[in-house]
Legacy VTK file of the C-alpha trace (Angstrom):
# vtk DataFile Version 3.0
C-alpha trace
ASCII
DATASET POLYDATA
POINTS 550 float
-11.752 18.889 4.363
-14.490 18.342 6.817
-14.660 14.750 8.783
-17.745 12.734 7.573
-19.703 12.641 10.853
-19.469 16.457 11.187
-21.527 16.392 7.242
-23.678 13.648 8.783
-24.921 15.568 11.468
-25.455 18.549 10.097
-27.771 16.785 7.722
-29.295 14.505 10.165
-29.180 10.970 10.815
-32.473 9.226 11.300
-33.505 7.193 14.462
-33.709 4.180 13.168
-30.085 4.577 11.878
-28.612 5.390 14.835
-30.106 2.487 16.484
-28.269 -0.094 13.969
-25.737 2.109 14.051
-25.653 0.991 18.014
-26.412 -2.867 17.154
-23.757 -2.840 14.869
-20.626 -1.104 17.254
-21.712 -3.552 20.019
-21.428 -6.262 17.433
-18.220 -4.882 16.123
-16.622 -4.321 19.421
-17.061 -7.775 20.444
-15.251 -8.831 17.369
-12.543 -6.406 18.083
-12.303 -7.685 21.418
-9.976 -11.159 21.012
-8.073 -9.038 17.867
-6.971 -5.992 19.703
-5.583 -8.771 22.361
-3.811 -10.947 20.280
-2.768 -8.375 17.736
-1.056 -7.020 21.005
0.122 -10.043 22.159
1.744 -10.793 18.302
3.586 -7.349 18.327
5.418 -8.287 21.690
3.812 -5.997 24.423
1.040 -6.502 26.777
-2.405 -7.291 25.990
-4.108 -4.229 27.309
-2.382 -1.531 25.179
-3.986 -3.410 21.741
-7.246 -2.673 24.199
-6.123 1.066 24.338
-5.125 1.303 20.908
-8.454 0.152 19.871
-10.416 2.460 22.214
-8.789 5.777 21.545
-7.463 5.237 18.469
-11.233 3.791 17.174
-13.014 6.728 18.462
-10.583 8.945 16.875
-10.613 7.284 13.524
-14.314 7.871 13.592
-15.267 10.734 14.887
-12.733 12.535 12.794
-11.816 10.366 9.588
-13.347 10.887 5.979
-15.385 7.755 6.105
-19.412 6.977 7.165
-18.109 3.367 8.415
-13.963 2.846 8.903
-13.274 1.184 12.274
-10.074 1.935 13.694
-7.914 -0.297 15.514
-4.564 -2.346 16.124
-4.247 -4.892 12.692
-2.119 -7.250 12.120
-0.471 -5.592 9.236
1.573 -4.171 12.298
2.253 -6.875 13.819
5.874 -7.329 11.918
7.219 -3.792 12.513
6.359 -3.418 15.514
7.819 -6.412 17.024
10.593 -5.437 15.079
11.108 -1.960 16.763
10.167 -3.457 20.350
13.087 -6.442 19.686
15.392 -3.133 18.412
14.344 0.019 20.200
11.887 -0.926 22.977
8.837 0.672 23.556
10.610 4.115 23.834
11.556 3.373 20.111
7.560 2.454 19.356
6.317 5.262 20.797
8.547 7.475 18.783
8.006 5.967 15.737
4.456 5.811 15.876
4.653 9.494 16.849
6.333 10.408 13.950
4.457 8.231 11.393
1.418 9.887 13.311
3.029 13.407 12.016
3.872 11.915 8.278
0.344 10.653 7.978
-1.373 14.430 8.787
1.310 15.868 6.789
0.498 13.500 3.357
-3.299 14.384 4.472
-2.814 18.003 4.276
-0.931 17.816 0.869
-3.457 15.990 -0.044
-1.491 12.862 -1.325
-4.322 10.794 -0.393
-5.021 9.749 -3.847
-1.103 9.065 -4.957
-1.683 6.028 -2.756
-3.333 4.564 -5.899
-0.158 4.754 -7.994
1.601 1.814 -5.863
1.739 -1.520 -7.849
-0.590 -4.291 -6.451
1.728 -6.745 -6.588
4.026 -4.998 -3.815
0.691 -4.740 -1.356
0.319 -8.463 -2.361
3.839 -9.449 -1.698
4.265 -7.624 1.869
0.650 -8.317 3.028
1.558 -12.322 2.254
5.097 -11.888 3.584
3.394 -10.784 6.797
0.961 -13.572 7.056
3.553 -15.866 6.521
5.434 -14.593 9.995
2.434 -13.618 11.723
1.718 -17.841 10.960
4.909 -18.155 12.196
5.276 -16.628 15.103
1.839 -18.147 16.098
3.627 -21.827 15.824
5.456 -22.053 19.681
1.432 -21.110 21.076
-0.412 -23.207 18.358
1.422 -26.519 19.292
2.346 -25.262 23.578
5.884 -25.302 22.930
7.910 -24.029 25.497
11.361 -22.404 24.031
13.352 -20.257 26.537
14.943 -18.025 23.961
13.097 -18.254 20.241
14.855 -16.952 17.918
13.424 -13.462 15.940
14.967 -14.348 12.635
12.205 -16.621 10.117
15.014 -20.084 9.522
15.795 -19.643 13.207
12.257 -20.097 14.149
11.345 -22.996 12.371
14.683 -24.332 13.424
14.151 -23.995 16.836
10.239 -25.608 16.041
11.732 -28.808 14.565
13.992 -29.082 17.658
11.304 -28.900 19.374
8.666 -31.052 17.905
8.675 -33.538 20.997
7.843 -31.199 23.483
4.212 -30.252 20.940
1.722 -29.662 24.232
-1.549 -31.809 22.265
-3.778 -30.342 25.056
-2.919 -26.666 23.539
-3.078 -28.221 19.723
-6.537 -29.428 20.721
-7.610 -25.585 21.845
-5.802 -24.001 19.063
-7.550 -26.771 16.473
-10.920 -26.295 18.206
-10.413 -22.392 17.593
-9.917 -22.557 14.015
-12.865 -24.722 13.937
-15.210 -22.496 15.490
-14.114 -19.561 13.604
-13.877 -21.441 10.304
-16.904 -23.001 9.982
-19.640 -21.785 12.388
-19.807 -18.460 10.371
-21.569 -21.209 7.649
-24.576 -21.492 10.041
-24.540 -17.904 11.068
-22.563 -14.915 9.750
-24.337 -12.447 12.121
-22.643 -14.241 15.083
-19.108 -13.011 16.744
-17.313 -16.391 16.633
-14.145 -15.506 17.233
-15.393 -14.175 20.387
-17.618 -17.346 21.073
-14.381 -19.273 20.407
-12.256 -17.246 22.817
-15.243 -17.676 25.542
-15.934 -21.930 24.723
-11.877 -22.406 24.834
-11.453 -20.628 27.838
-14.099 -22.076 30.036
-13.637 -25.560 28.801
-9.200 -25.386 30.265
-10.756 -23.210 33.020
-12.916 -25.978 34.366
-10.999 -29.011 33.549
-7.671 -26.968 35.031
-6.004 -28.185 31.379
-2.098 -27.601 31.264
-1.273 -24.873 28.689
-0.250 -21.430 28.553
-3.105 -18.215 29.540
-2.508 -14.800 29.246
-2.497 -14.829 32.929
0.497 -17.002 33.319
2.483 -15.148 30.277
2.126 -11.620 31.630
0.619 -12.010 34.998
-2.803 -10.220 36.439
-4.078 -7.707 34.304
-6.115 -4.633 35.511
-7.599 -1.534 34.601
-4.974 1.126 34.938
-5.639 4.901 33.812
-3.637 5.484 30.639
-0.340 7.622 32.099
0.400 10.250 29.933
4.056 9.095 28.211
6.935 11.061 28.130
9.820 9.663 25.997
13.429 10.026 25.004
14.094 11.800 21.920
17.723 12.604 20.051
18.882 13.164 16.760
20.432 9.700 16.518
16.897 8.026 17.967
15.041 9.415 14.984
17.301 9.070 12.458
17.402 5.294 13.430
13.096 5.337 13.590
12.876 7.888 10.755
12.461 4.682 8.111
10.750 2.374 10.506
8.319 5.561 10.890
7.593 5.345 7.407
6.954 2.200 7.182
4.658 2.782 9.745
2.929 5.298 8.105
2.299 3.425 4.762
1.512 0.376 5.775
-1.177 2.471 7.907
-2.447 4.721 4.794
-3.055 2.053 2.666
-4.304 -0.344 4.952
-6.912 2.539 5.761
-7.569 3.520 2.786
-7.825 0.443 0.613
-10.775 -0.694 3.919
-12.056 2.966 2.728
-12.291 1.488 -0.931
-13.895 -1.520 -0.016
-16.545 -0.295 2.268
-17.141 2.617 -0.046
-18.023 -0.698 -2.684
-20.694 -1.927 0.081
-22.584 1.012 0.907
-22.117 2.900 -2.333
-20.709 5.506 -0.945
-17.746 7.544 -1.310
-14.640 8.422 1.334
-12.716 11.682 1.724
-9.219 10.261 1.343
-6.829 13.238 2.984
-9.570 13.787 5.188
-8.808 9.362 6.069
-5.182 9.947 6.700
-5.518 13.355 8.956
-7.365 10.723 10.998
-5.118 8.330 11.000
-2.395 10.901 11.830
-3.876 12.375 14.701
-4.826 8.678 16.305
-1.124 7.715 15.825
0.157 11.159 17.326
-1.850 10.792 20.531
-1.596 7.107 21.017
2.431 6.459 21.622
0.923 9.428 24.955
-0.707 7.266 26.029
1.211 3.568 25.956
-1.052 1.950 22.693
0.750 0.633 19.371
-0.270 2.074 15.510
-3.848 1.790 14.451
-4.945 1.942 11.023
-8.158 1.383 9.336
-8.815 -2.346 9.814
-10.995 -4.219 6.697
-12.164 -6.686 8.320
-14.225 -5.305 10.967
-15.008 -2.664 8.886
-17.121 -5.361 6.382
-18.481 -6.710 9.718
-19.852 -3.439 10.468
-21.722 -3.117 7.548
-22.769 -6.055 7.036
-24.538 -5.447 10.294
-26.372 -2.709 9.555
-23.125 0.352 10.283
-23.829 3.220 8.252
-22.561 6.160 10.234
-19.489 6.708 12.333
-21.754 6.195 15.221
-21.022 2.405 14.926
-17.248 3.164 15.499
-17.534 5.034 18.424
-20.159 2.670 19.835
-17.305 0.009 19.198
-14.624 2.301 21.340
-16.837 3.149 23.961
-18.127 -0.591 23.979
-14.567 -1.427 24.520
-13.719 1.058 27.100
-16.687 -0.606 29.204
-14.859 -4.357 28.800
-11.275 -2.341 29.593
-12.937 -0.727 32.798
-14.905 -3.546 33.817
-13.730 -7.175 32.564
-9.903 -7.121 32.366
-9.746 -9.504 35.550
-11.634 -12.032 33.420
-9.231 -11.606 30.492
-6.698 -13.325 31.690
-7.979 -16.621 31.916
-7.955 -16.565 27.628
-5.277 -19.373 26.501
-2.371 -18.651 24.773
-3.591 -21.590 22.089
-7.386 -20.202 21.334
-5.092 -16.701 20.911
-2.808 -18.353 18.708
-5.651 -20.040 16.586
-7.444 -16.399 16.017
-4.243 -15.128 14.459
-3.836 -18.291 12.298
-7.194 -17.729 11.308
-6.358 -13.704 10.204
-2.966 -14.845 8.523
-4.946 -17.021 6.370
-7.454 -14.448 5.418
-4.501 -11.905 5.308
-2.409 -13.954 3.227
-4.569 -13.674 -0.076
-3.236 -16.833 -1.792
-5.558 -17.177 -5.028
-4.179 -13.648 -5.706
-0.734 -14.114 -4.796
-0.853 -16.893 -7.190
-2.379 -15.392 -9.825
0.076 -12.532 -9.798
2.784 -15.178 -10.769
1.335 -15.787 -14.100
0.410 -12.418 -15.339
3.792 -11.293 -15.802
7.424 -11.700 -15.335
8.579 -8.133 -13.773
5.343 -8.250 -11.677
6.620 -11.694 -10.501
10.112 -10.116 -9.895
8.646 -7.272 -8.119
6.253 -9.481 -6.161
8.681 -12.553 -5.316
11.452 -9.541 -3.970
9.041 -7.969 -1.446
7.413 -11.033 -0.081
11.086 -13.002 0.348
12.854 -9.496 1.328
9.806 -9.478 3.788
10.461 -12.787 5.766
13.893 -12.685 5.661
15.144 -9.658 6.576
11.882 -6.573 8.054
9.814 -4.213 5.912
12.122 -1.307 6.830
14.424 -2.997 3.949
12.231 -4.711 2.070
9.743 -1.651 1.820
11.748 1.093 0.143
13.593 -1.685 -2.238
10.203 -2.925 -3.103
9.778 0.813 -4.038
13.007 1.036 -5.754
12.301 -1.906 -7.891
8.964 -1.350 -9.015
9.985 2.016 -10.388
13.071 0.733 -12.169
10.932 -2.256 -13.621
8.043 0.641 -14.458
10.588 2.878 -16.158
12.235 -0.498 -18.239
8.372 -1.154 -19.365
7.900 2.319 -20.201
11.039 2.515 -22.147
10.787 -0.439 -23.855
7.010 0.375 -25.193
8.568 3.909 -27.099
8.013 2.959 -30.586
9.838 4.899 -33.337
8.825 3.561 -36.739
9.711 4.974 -40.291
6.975 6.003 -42.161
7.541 5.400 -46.101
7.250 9.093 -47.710
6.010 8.013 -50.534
2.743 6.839 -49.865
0.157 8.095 -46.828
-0.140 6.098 -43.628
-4.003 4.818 -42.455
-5.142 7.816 -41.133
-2.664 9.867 -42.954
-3.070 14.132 -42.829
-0.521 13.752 -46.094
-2.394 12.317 -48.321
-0.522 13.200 -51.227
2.765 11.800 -52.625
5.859 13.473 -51.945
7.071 13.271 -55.161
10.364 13.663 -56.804
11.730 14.954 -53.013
10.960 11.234 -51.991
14.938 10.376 -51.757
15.499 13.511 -49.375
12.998 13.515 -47.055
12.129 11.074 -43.981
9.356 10.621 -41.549
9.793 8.998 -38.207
6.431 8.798 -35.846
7.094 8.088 -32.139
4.946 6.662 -29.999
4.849 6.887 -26.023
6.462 8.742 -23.803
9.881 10.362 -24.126
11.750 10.047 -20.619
14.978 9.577 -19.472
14.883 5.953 -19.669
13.810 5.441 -23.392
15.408 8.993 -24.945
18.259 6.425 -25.869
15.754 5.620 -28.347
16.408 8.108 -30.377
19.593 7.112 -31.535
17.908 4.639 -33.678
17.266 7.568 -35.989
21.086 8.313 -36.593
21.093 4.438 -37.700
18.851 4.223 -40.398
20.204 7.229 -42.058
21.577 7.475 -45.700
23.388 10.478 -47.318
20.610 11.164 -49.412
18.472 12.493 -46.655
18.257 16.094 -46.686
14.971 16.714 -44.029
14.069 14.459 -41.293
10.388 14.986 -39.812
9.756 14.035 -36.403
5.923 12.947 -35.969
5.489 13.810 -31.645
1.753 13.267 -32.155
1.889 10.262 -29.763
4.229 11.406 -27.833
2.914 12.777 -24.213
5.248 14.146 -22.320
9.343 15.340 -22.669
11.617 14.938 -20.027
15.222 17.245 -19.957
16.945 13.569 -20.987
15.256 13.210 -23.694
15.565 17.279 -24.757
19.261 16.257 -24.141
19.262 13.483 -26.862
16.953 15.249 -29.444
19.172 18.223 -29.538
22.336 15.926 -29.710
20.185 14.201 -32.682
19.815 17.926 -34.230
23.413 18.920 -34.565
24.422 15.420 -35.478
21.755 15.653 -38.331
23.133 19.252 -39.125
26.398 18.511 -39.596
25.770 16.298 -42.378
24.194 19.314 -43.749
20.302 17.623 -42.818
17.598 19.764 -41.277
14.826 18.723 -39.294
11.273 19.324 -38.776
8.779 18.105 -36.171
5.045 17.929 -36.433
1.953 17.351 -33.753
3.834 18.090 -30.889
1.717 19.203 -27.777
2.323 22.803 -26.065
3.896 21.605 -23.322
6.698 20.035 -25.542
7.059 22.947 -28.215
7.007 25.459 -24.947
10.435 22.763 -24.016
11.933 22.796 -27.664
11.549 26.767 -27.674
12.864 27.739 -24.447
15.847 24.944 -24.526
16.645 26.578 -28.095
16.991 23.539 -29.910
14.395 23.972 -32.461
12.990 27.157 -34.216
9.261 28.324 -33.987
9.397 27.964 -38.329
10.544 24.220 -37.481
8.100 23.126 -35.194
4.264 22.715 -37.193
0.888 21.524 -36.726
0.501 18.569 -38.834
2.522 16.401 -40.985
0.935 17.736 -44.074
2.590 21.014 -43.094
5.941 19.550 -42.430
5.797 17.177 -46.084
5.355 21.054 -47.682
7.738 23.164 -45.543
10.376 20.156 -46.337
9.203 20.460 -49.997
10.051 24.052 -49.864
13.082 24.001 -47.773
14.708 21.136 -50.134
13.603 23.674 -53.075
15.632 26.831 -51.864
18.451 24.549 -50.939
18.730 23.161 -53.887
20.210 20.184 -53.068
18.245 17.551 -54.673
19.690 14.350 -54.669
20.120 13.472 -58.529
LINES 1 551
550 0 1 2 3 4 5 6 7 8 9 10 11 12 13 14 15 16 17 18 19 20 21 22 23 24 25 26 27 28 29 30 31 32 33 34 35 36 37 38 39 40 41 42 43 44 45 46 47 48 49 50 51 52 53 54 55 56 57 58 59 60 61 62 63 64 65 66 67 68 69 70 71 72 73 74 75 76 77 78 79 80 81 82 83 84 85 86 87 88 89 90 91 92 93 94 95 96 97 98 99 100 101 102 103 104 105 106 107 108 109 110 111 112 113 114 115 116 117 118 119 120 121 122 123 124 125 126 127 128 129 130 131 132 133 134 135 136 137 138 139 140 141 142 143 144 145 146 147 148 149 150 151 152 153 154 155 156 157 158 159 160 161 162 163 164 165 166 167 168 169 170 171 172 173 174 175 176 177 178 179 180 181 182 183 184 185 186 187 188 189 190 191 192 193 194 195 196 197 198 199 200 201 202 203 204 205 206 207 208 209 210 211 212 213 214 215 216 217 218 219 220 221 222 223 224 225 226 227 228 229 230 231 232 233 234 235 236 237 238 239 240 241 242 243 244 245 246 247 248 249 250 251 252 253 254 255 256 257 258 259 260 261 262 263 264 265 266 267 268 269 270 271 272 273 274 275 276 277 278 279 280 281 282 283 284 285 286 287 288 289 290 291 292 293 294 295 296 297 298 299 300 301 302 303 304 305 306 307 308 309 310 311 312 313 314 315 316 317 318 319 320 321 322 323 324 325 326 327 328 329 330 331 332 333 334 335 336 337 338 339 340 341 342 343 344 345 346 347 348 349 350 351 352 353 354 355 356 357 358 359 360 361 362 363 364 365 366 367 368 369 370 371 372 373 374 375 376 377 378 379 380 381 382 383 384 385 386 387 388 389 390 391 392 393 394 395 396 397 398 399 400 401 402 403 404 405 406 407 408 409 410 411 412 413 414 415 416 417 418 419 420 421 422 423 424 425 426 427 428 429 430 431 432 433 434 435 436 437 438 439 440 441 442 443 444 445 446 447 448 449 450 451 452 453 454 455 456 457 458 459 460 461 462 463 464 465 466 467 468 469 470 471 472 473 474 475 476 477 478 479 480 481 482 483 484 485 486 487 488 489 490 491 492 493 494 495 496 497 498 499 500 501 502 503 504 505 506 507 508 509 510 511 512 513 514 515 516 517 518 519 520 521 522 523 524 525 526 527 528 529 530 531 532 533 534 535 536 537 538 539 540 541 542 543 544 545 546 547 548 549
């Protein structure tokens, strides 16, 4: 695994590359700007660590990750845990759980589960990536409308309660800001798409209640001056009972984080053509999230968004991402006296516009149609979500979508009679069976045997007569065998043989006869090729019996 800007440079990157690759970080990092601040902001600590985060863990991300253009930064796919482990655990709790999802990230890179990631269900990224919106839109409302509530409640009902108690109080001069905001970032990019305009937003809003001394909320008055401060090296409190509180919140961490990353991976990689190295993504990620909580910043991830932005102007290497960082580090060493004159509102507006964009709702809705355990699976996590905090609604989201998987695949196991007289369509035994017809039965199954459909099997017992003297078992759809369903076949065989009936099975795949061998429930003599072996070996078998039904 070798990051992609070590392969880039050893192969050389042309000049005129590097000098869009320049263009485009500047670009990028003035988008980043107003996100890493309100993403900050959102997750309930101070505005300059989302600056941080988006410095060092952006350079990090790109000097060392597995793709040409991924830029690296706070999201606001965060913003919901970690306001949840600040309201819980503090930032000494935050630090430790991004440390350790920083550790669970490297270690999935290094086992290289980077590709797994594809295995979970769409419909539980949809219904937590909504979910989220929905609260980050939320939690924007007190800002949005310059409502001033001592003690707001964390819980979603208790918001919007508080809200409609509030509705009086609605500040219209931060409405106007927050409206004017949206505006700007909403439909501007129709004239231009090259232009930063949730950056020209954040700049028009905040001269226009700088000059004309309007009445609303500014970073300034929230949290007070801001300056540049070297990043202090953290030290924090670890015990056994601190991480086995942060152990889940960890890994919610480091999910959300590897396939926000990676699924920004797939998308750019569907811009430029290219292709990412996955494990080589989440080492990345790892190693940004392990140095980070040292030095005061939140998670960073892989962030889509400004990764499209990047390419679409002209990013191509990971020169563009550590322009971005270093772009940043200028504004964080230079300008962080003139951040705190940007209002709460225009703030408030940016992450109303990112909920929206977040909150996919032509997909979300479509998902409700396709189909009903999809919906089930999708309507848990997104209400699970809001209502309670993805450390719950995460691993039951998990939970369900495996026990709705294994329902699906148990319910698609087919096991059909076959009628022994006559050859199926693309039959191997094409001839009759003859006057053995009455003692002889063929079954073909069809999917996978597993645990949850080797009940299945018990169907054979019930369409049994007396007169059957072989039963042939056609595997040749069958994939795989679990122990469960060894378990019920060999139940099956000793049922079958104490009615003094024998049975055969045909197609199976190595892996399976290797199983039926070395759990001794069938014979190598009983397990064959093809059916048209089994219809004669039962032929035979019935013959040297002699126990022809009459």
């Amino acid at each position: 695994m070798v990051p992609k800007l070590f392969t880039l440079l050893k192969k050389g990157i042309p000049k005129q590359q590097i000098f869009s690759d320049i263009i485009s970080g500047i670009i990028v990092g003035i988008i980043a700007l107003p996100l890493a601040i309100a993403f900050a902001i959102a997750s309930g600590v101070t505005p300059e660590k989302g600056i941080i985060t988006a410095i060092v863990g952006g350079l990090i991300i790109s000097i060392f990750g597995g793709s040409r253009v991924q830029i690296g930064g706070p999201t606001g796919a965060f913003i919901v845990i970690v306001f949840s482990i600040v309201m819980k655990h503090g930032l000494n709790g935050l630090y430790i759980a991004t440390f350790m999802a920083g550790i669970i990230l490297v270690i999935m890179g290094l086992l290289k589960l980077g590709s797994l990631l594809k295995f979970i269900p769409q419909t539980l990224i949809t219904g937590f990536t909504s979910a989220i919106a929905v609260i980050i839109f939320t939690t924007q409302i007190s800002d949005f409308l310059g409502l001033e509530i001592p003690h707001l409640p964390s819980e979603f009902i208790g918001k919007w309660t508080a809200y409609f108690y509030h509705l009086e109080f609605i500040n219209y001069w931060s409405l106007m800001i927050s409206l004017m905001t949206i505006l700007i970032i909403v439909v501007l990019p129709k004239i231009s798409s090259k232009i930063p305009w949730a950056f020209v937003a954040i700049l028009a809003t905040s001269l226009i209640v700088y000059a004309f001394k309007l009445p609303i909320d500014t970073i300034y008055t929230r949290f007070g001056n801001i300056a540049f401060a070297m990043p202090k090296l953290m030290f924090f409190t670890i015990n056994l009972d601190v991480l086995k509180e942060l152990f889940v919140p960890a890994i919610s961490i480091a999910i959300l984080g590897s396939l926000e990353s990676l699924l920004s991976a797939v998308v750019a990689d569907s811009m430029i053509g290219g292709k990412h190295r996955s494990n080589m993504e989440l080492i990345a990620q790892g190693a940004a999230n392990i140095v980070l909580p040292l030095i005061g910043g939140i998670p960073a991830t892989g962030a889509i968004a400004r990764t499209a932005a990047n390419i679409k102007n002209g990013g191509r290497t990971p020169i563009a991402g550590i322009v971005h960082a270093l772009f940043l580090l200028c504004v964080y060493l230079f300008a962080m006296p003139v951040i705190k004159y940007i209002p709460m509102a225009t703030l408030a507006g940016v992450l109303m516009v990112v909920a929206w964009n977040m909150s996919e709702a032509k997909v979300f809705i479509n998902s409700l149609k396709i189909d009903f355990y999809e919906t089930v699976v999708l309507l848990t996590t997104f209400i699970l979500t809001i209502l309670t905090d993805l450390t719950i609604a995460i691993p039951i989201g998990f939970v369900l979508a495996i026990i709705l998987f294994m329902k699906r695949m148990a319910d698609s196991i087919e096991i059909t009679p076959l009628l022994s007289t006559k050859a199926d369509d693309d039959t191997i035994f094409s001839q009759e069976i003859g006057k053995y017809s009455k003692n002889i039965m063929i079954f073909e199954l069809n999917g996978p045997m597993f645990f949850g459909s080797a009940h299945s099997l018990l169907s054979i017992n019930k369409t049994m007569n007396s007169n059957y003297r072989i039963i042939i078992l056609r595997f040749r759809y069958v994939p795989i065998m679990d122990t469960s369903a060894l378990s019920r076949l060999n139940s099956l065989v000793k049922d079958l043989r104490k009615t003094n009936c024998d049975i055969l099975i045909s197609g199976a795949n190595e892996k399976i006869e290797k199983k039926l061998l070395q759990n001794h429930i069938l014979e190598k003599e009983e397990i064959v090729k093809t059916i048209n072996e089994a219809v004669n070996k039962a032929e035979i078998m019935i013959k040297n019996k002699a126990i022809l039904v009459k």
